[in-house]
PAVEX-250591 format. One record per residue (C-alpha): residue number from 0; residue in one letter; x, y, z. Coordinates in nm, 4 decimals. Example, Ala and Ser with C-alpha at 12.3 -4.5 7.8 and 13.67 -1.06 7.14 Angstrom:
2
<0 A <1.2300 -0.4500 0.7800>>
<1 S <1.3670 -0.1060 0.7140>>
END
This chain:
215
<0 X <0.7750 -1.7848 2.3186>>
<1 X <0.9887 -1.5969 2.5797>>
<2 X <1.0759 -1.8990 2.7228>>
<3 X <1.1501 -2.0800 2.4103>>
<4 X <1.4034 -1.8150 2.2832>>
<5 X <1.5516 -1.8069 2.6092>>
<6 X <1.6277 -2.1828 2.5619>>
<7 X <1.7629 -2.1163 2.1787>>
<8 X <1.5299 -2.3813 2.1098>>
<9 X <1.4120 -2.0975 1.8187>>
<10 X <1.6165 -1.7972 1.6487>>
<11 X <1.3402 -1.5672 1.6013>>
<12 X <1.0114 -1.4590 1.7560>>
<13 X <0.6815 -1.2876 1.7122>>
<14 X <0.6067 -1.1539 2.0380>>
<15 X <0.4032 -0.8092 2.2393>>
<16 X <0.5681 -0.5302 2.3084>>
<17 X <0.6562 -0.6233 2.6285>>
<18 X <0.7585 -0.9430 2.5888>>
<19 X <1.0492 -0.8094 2.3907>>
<20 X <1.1643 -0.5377 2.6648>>
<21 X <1.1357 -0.8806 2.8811>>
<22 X <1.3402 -1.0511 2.6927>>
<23 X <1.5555 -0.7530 2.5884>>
<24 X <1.6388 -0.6593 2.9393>>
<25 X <1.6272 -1.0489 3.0884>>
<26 X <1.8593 -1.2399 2.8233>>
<27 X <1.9610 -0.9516 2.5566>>
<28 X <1.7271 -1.0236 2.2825>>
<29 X <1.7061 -0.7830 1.9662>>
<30 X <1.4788 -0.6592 1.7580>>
<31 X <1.5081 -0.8124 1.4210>>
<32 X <1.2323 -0.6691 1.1905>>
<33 X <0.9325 -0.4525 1.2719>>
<34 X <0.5723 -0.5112 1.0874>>
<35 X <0.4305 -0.2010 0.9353>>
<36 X <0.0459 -0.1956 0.9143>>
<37 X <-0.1447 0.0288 0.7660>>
<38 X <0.1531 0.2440 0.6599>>
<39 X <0.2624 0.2937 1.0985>>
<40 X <0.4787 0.1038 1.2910>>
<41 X <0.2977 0.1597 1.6329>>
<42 X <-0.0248 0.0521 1.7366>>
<43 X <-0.2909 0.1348 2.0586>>
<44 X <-0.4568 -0.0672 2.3435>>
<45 X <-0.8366 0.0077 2.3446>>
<46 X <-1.0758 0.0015 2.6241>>
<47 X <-1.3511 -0.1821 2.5199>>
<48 X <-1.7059 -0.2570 2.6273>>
<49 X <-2.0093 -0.4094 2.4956>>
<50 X <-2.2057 -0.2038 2.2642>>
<51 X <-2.5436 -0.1892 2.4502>>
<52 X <-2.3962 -0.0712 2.7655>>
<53 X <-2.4057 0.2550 2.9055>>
<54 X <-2.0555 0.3021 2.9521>>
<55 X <-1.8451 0.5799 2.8248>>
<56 X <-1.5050 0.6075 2.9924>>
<57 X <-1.2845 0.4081 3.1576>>
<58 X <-1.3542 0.6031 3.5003>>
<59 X <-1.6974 0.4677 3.4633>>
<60 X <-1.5324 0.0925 3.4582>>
<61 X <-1.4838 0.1139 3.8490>>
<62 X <-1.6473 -0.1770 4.0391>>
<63 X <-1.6756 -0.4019 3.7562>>
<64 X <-1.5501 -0.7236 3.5972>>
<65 X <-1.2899 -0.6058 3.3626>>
<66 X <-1.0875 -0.8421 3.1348>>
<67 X <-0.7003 -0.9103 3.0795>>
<68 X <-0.5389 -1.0605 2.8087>>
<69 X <-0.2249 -1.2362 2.8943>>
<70 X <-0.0512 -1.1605 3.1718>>
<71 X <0.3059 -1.0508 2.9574>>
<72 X <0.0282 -0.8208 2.7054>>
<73 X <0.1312 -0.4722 2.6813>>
<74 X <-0.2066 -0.3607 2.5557>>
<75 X <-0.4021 -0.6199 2.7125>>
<76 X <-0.2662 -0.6073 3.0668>>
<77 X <0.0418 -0.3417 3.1656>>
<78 X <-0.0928 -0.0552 2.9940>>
<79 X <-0.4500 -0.0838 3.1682>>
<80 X <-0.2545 -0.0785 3.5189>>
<81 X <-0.0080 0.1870 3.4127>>
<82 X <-0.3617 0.3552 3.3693>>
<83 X <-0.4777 0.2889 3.6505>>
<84 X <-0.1352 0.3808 3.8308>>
<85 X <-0.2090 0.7400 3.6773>>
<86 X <-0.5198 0.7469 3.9151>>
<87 X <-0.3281 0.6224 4.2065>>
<88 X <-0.5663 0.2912 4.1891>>
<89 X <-0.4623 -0.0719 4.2071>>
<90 X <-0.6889 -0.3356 3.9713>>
<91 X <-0.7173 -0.5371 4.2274>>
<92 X <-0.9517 -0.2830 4.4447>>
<93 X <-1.0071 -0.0709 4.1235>>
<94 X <-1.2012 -0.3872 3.9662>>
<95 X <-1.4765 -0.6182 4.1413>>
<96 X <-1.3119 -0.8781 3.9736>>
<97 X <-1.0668 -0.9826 3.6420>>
<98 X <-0.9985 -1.2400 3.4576>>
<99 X <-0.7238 -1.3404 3.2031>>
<100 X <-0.8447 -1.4785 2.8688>>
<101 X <-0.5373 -1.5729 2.7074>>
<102 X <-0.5834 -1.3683 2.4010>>
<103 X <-0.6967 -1.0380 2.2662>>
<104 X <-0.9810 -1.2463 2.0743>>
<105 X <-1.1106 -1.4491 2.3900>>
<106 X <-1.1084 -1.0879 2.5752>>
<107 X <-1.3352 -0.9137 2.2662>>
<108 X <-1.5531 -1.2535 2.2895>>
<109 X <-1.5754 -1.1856 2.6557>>
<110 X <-1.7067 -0.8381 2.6339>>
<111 X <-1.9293 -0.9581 2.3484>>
<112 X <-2.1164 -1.2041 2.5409>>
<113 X <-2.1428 -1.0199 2.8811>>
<114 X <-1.8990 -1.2585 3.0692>>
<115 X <-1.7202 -0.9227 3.1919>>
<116 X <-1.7685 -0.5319 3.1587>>
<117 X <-1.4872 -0.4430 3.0102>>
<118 X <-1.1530 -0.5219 2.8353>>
<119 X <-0.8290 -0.4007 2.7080>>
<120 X <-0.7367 -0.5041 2.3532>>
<121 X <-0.4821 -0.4688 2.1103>>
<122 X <-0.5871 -0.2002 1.8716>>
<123 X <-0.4693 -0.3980 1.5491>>
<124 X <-0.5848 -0.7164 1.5958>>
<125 X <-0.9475 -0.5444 1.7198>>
<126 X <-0.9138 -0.3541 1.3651>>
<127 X <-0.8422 -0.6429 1.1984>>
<128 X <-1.1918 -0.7956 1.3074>>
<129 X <-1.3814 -0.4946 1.2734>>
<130 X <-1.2853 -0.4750 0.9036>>
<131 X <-1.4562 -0.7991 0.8151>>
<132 X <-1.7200 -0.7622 1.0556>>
<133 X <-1.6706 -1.0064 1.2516>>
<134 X <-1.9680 -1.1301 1.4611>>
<135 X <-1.8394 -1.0477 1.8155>>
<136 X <-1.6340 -0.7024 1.7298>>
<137 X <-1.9047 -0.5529 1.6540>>
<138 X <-2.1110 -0.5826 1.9599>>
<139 X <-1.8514 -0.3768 2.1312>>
<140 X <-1.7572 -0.0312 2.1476>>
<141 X <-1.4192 0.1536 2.2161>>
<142 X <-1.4166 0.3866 2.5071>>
<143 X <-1.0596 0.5046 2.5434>>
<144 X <-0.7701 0.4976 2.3091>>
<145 X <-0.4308 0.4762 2.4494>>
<146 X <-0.1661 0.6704 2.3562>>
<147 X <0.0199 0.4954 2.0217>>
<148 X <0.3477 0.2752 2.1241>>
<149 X <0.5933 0.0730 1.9354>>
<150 X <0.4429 -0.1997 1.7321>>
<151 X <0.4721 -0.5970 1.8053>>
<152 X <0.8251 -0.7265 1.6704>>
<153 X <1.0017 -0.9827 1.5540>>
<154 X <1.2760 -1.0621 1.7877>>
<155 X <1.6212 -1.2772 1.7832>>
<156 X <1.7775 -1.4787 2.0401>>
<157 X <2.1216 -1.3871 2.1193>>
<158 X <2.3854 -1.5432 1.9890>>
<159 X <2.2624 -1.5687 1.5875>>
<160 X <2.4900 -1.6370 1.3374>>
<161 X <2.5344 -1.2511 1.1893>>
<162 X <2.5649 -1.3738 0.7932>>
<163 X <2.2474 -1.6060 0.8938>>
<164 X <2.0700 -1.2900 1.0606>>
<165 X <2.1236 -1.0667 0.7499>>
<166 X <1.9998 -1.2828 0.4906>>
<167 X <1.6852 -1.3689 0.7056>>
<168 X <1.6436 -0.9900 0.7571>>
<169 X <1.6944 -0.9685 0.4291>>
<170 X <1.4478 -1.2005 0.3157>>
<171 X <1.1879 -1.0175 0.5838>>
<172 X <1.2306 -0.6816 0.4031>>
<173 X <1.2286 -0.7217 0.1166>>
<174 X <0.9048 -0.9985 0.0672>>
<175 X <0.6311 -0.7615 0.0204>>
<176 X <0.7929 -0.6896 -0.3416>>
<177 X <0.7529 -1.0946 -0.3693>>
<178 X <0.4340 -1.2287 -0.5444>>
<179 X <0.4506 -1.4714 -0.2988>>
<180 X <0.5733 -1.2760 -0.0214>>
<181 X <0.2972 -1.0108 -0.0786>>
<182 X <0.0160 -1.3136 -0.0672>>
<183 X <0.1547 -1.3825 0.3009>>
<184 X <0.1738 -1.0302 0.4169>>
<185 X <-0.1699 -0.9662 0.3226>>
<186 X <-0.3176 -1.2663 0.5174>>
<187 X <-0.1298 -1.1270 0.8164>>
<188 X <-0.2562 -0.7940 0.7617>>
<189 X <0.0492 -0.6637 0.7487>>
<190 X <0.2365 -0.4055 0.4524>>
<191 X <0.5977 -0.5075 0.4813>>
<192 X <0.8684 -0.5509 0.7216>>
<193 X <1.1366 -0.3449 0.8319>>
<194 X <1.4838 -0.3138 0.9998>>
<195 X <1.4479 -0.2129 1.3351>>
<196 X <1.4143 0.1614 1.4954>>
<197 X <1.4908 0.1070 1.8696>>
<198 X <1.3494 0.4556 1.9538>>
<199 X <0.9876 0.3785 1.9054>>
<200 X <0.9573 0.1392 2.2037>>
<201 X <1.1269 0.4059 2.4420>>
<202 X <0.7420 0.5137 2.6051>>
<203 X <0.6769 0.1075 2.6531>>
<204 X <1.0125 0.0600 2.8154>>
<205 X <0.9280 0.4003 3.0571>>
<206 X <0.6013 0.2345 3.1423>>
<207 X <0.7481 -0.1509 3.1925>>
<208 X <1.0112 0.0450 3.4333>>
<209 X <0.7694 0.2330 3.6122>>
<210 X <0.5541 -0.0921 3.6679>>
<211 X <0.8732 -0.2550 3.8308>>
<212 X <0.7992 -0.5050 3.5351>>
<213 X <1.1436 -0.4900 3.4258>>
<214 X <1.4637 -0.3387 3.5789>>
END
């Protein structure tokens, strides 16, 4: 999706939190709308482990096969190594072993099944899951809770026509009071959309900077 912006070969995005400070910081994308869920705009990666284990922190995670989402995830992969930056450990000695799954889903299956110890998940879409039950969710636990950041957004490419920009914005914000609009929303899980607020993605930028992830 990064990529694909880049390229203008699409005007907006849904993309990670990271992602966007990528793209914000490597080719001047904006924020164009932000998702509210459950009445917040900012969302948590959770540590995650199988249910039957004996687990309980993420200390306790040290010499075994953890799982990443995708390798641009702020939840799934830079906050995990920001945490284990705090503890002056690298993953790669930290962990006997990771994988990347490619998705916050594959990464709960993973953990599920046994393929791997442990995982780090994006707290909305794992909520999502656990609200209908779903099959694999539930044989997990959460261990550790991150602190809350910015929420996913939709970004735009640079260079959109402005009159174009507002009416999609427009359009964004003001669907949920849409009988149609609300029918989408509420398969996405999400309340409404609206315009952005820079400020709550300054502790994800901090961390991306920290990382040497961005510059």
């Amino acid at each position: 999706i990064n990529n694909i912006l880049k390229m203008g070969y699409a005007d907006l995005g849904f993309v990670c939190t990271s992602s966007f400070i990528i793209c914000e910081r490597g080719f001047k994308a904006k924020i164009f709308v932000i998702p509210q869920v459950k009445g917040v705009i900012s969302y948590n990666s959770y540590i995650i482990v199988n249910k039957n284990s004996r687990f309980k922190s993420f200390i306790d995670l040290k010499g075994k096969i953890f799982a990443f989402g995708d390798p641009v995830s702020f939840s799934g992969f830079f906050y995990p190594i920001f945490r284990l930056k705090l503890m002056n450990e690298n993953y790669l000695d930290y962990f006997s072993s990771t994988i990347f799954t490619g998705s916050h889903d594959n990464s709960i299956i993973a953990v599920a099944d046994g393929i791997v110890d442990g995982s780090a998940v994006d707290s909305i879409i794992y909520d999502q899951l656990l609200s209908i039950k779903d099959h694999h969710v539930v044989k997990t636990k959460i261990i550790e809770t991150s602190p809350a950041f910015g929420i996913p957004p939709i970004i735009s490419r640079p260079g959109l026509n402005e009159k174009l920009k507002e009416k999609l914005q427009n359009a964004f914000v003001n669907m949920h009071k849409d009988a149609e609009g609300q029918q989408i929303l509420k398969k996405a899980y999400i309340d409404k959309f609206i315009l952005p607020k820079d400020d709550i993605y300054l502790s994800a930028r901090e961390i991306m900077l920290k990382l040497g992830a961005v510059k």
